[in-house]
N, C-alpha and C positions, 0 to 999 in steps of 0.2 A: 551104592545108590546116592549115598551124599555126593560125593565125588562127579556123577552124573548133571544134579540137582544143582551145583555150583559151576558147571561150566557150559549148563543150558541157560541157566540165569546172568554169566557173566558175556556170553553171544548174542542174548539179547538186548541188554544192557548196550553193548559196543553196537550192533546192526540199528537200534535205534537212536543213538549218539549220531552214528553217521548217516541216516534220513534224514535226523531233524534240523533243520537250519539252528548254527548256532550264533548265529546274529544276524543284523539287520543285510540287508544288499547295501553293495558300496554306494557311494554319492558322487557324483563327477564332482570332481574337486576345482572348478573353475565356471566362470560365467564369462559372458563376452559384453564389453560394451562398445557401441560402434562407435568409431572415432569420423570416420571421414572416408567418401569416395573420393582418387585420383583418378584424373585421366589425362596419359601421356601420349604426344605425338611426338616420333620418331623420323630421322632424313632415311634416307635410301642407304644403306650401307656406301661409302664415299672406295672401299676395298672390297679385294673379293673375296669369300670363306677362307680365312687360316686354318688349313690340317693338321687336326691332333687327330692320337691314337683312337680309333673307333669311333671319330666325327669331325665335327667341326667347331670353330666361333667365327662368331662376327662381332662387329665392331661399329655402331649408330650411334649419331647425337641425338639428344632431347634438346627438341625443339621447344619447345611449350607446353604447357600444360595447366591444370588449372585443380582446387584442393575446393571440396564444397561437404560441409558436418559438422555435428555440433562442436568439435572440435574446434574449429574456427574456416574459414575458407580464405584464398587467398590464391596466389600463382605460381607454377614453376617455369624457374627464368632459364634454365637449362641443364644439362648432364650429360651421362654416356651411359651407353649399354652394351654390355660386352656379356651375351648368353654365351654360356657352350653346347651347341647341340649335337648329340649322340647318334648312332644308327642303331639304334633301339627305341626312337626316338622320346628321352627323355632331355629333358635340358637340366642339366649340372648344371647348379650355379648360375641362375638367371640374375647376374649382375644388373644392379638399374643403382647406378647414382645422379642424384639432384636434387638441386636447390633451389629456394624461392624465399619468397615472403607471405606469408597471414597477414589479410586487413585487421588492423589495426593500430595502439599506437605506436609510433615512428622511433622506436626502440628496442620493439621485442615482437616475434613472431617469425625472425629470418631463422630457417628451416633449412635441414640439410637431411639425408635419406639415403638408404643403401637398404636394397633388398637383397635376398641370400636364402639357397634352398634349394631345391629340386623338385620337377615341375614336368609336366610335358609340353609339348608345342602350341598347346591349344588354350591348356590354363595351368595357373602356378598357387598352390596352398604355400607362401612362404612368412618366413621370417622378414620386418622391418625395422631397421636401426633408424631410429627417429631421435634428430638432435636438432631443439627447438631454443630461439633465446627467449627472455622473459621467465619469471617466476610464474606465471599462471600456468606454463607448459610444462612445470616440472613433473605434472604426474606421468604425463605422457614420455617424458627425457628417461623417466625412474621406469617405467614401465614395459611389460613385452607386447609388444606389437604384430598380429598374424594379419597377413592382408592373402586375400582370394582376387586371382586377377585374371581375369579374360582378354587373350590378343585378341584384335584384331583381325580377319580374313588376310589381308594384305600385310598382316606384319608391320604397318605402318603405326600404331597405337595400341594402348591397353588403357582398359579400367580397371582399378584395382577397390577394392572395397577392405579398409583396414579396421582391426579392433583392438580395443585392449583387451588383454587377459587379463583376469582378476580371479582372487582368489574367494571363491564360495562357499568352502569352509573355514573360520575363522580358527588361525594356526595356535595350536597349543604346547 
């Protein structure tokens, strides 16, 4: 009977262990602060799709563009774009490099850019490598950068809307 008594007591012990929550629900470990919308104009591909295994790339200049956020605003004075798109259609690696300038002073703010990630045809959650001059820019040089970008119908441009990550819980 003891015997019964101590492994009905130690079953319920265990089945209410494992109902009860034994701590809080996690925290998203990250906040986002918006850095800046781009928006880039693209030439007409100058070649025609190169064939790789299970799609294609192409190969666009940036033409123009222009950077407007609390981050600072300013122009993009040119680049390339070289996506790989897929017949599943995802796009590998929606390469976009360019560079520009941030108004302001005539020393700092020349900006250089490379996106990286995987995306579909339509819009890209990626990574951007953001290399800025000036000491005011270093959080953003030190920082990771997610940008959500929407092409364009024609393929001709995207806007991209970038943020920092930051960390929301302070690391111990």
């Amino acid at each position: 009977m003891l015997l019964f008594s101590i492994s009905t007591l130690l079953a319920a012990t265990v089945l209410q262990a494992v109902s009860a929550p034994t701590h809080e629900p996690p925290i998203f470990p990250f906040q986002f602060q918006y850095l800046f919308t781009a928006t880039i104009n693209f030439t007409a591909p100058a070649i025609p799709p190169v064939p790789l295994p299970g799609g294609y790339t192409l190969s666009v200049q940036v033409i123009y563009g222009t950077i407007d956020g609390p981050a600072g605003s300013g122009e993009i004075y040119g680049g390339t774009a070289y996506p790989k798109y897929f017949n599943n259609q995802t796009v590998e690696h929606p390469h976009i490099i360019a560079y520009g300038k941030l108004d302001g002073a005539a020393d700092e703010g020349y900006f250089q850019v490379h996106e990286d990630g995987v995306a579909t045809n339509v819009t890209h959650s990626t990574r951007i490598y953001v290399t800025v001059s000036g000491e005011r820019f270093k959080y953003v040089n030190d920082g990771f950068v997610l940008a959500n970008t929407i092409i364009s119908e024609d393929g001709l441009s995207l806007m991209a809307r970038c943020y920092l990550v930051t960390d929301a819980v302070p690391r111990v």
